[in-house]
RODO-2510 file (C-alpha; in nm, 4 decimals, decimal comma):
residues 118
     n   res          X          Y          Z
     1     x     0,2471     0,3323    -1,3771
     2     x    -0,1033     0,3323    -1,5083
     3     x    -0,2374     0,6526    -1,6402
     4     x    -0,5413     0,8273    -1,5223
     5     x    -0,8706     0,8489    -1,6631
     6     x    -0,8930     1,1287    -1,8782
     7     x    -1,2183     1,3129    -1,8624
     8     x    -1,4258     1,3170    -2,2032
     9     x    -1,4697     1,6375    -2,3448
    10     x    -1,7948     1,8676    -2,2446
    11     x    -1,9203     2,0808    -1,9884
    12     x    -2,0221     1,7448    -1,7559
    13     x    -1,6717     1,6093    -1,7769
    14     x    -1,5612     1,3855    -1,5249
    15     x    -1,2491     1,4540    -1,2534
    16     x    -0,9754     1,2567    -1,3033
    17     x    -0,9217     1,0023    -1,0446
    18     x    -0,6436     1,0121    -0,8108
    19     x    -0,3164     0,7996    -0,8010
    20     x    -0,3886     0,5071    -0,5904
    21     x    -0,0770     0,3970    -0,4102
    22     x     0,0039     0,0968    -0,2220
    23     x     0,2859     0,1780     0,0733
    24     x     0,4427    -0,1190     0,2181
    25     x     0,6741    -0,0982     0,5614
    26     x     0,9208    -0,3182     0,6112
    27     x     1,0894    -0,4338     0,9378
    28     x     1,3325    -0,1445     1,0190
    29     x     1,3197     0,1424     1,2924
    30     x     1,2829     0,3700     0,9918
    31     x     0,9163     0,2418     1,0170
    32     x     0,8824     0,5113     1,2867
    33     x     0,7984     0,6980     0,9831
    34     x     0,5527     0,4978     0,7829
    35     x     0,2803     0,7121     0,9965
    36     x     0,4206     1,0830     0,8370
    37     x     0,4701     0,9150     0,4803
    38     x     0,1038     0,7648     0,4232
    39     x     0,0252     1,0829     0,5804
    40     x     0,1900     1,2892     0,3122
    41     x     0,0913     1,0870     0,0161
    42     x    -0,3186     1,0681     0,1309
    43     x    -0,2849     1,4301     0,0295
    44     x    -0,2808     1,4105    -0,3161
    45     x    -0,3261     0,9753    -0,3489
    46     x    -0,5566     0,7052    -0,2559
    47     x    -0,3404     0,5759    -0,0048
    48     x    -0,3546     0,2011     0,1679
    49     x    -0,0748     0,0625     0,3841
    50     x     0,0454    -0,3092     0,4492
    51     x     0,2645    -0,3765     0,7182
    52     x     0,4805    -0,6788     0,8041
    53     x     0,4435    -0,7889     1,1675
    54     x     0,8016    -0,7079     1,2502
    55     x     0,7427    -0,3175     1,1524
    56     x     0,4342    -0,2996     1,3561
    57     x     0,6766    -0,2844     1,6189
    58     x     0,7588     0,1101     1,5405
    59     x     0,4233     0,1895     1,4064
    60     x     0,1832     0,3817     1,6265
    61     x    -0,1782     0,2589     1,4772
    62     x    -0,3592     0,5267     1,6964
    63     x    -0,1943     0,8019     1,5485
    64     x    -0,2214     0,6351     1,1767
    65     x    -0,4337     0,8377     0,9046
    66     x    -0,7944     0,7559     0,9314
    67     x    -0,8419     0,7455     0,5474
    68     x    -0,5897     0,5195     0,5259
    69     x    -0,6553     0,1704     0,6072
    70     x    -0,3323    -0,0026     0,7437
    71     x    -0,3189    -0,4092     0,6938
    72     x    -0,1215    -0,6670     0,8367
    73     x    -0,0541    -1,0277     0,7780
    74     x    -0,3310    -1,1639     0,9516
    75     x    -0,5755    -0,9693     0,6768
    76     x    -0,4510    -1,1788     0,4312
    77     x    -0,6543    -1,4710     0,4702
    78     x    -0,9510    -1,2846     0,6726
    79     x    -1,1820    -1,3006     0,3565
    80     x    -1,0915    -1,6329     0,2231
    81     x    -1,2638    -1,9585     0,2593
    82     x    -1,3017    -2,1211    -0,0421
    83     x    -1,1602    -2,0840    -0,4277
    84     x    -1,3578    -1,7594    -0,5631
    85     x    -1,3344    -1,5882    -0,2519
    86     x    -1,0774    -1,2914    -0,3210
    87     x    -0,7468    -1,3134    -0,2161
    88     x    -0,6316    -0,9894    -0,0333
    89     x    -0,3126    -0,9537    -0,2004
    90     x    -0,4313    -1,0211    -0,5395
    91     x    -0,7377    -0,7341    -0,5028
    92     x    -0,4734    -0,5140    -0,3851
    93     x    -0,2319    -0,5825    -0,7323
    94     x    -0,5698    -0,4727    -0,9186
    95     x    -0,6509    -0,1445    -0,7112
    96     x    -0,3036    -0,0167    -0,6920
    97     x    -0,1464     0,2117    -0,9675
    98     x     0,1746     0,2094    -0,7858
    99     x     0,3821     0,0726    -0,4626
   100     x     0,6364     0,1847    -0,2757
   101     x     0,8098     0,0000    -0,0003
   102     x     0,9671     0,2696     0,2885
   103     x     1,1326     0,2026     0,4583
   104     x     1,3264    -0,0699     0,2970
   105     x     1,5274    -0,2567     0,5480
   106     x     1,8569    -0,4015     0,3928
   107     x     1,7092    -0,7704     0,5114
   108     x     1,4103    -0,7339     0,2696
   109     x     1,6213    -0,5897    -0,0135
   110     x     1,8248    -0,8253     0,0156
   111     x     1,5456    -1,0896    -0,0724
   112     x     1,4012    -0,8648    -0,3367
   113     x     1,7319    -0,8849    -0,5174
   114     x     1,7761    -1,2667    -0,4416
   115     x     1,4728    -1,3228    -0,6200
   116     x     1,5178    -1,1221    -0,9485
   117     x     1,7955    -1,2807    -0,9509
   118     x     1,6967    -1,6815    -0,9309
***
């Protein structure tokens, strides 16, 4: 995990930023939760969500954090048009200090593992 900035010594020193972390939901009825969770980690985190399409299916976007900005698959590509445009997913891999994937289903760990494993 990437360490915070430190703030330089003196009486105008700098807050440290907070954690930025990137919350993925996977396609599992356990995504009834993703709502609570990003809740409870924008209280002490920069907090952005991505969702799969199949987990949007539990997720209630009305009652989603408002500081907390929740994308989706078709996000992805919204900005891009041509090479030098950014690519969503890549931006994201630069802001975020950490992710975390909750719920998990079994299906998606089960490609996770395939793929460390090839």
């Amino acid at each position: 995990m990437a360490t915070q900035e430190q703030p330089s010594p003196g009486a105008g020193a700098a807050r440290p930023r907070r954690p930025r972390v990137l919350v993925a939901a996977s396609g599992s009825v356990a995504a009834i939760k993703f709502e609570i969770l990003c809740r409870s980690l924008a209280e002490w985190a920069d907090v952005r969500a991505v969702a799969t399409a199949s987990s949007l299916h539990f997720i209630d976007r009305e009652s989603f954090p408002s500081g907390v900005a929740l994308l989706t698959d078709a996000d992805e590509w919204s900005t891009w048009r041509r090479i030098g445009d950014e690519v969503l997913h890549i931006e994201l891999r630069k802001w975020a200090d950490a992710m975390l994937i909750a719920p998990l289903s079994a299906n998606t760990l089960a490609k996770v593992g395939n793929t460390v494993n090839s």
